[in-house]
C-alpha positions as a Markdown table, in Angstrom:
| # | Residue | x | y | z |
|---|---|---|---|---|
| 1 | Unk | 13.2 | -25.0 | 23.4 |
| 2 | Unk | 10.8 | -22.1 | 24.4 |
| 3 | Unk | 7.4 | -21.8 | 22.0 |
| 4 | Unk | 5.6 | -18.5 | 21.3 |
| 5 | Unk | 2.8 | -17.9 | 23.5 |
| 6 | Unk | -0.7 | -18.2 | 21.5 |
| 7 | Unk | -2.7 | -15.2 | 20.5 |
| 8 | Unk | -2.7 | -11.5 | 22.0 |
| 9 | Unk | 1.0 | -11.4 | 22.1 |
| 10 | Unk | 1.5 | -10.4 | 18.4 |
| 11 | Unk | 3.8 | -7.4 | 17.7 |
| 12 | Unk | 2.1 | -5.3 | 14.3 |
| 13 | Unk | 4.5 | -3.8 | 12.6 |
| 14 | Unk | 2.2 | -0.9 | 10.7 |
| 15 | Unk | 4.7 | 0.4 | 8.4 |
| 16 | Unk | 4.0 | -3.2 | 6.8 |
| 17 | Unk | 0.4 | -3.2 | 7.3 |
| 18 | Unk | 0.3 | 0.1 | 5.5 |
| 19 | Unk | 2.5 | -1.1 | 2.5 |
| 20 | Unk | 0.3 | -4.3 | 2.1 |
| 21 | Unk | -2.6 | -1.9 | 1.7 |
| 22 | Unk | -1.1 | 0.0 | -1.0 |
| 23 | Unk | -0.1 | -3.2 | -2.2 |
| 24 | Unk | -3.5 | -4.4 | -2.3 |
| 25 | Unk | -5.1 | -1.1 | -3.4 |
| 26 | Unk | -2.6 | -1.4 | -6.7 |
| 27 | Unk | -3.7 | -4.7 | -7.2 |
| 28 | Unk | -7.0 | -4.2 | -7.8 |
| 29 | Unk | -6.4 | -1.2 | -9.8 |
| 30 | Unk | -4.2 | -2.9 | -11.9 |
| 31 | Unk | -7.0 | -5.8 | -12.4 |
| 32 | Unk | -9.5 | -3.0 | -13.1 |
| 33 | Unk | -7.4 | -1.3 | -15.7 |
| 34 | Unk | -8.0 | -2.4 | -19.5 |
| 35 | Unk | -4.4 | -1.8 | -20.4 |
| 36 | Unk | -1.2 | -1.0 | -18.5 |
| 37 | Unk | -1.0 | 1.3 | -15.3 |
| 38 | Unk | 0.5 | 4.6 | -16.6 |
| 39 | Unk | 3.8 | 6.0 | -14.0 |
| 40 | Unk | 1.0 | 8.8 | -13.5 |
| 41 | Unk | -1.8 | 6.1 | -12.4 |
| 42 | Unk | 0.4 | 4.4 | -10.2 |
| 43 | Unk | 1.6 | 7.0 | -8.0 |
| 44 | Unk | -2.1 | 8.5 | -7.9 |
| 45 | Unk | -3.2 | 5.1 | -6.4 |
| 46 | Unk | 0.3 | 4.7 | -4.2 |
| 47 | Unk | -0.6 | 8.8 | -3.0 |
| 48 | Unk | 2.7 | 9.5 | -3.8 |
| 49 | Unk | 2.1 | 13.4 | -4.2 |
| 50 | Unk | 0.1 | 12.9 | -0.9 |
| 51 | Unk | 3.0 | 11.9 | 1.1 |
| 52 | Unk | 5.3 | 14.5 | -1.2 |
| 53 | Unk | 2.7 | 17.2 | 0.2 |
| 54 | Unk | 2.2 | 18.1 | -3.9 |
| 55 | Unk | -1.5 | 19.4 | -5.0 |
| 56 | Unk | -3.0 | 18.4 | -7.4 |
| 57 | Unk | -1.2 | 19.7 | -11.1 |
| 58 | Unk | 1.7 | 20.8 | -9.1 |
């Protein structure tokens, strides 16, 4: 049986570090919220229209 080598050889995978942030960014905008995220809310927190390349009102 062959066993991992400890620490440094750890692969990151960033497209899952980056969702966990979002993750975590919704989270505590859902906590701070005093009712319901709105579809609008979420995707301003998830920077949907970011990664859409849509201003602002567009």
């Amino acid at each position: 049986m062959r066993v991992a080598p400890v620490g440094g050889t750890a692969v990151q995978d960033h497209v899952a570090l980056a969702e966990i942030e979002l993750c975590g960014e919704l989270i505590i905008a859902a906590s701070a919220a005093r009712e319901r995220l709105s579809l609008e809310s979420i995707d301003e927190v998830l920077r949907v229209a970011e990664e859409r390349g849509i201003g602002p009102g567009e």
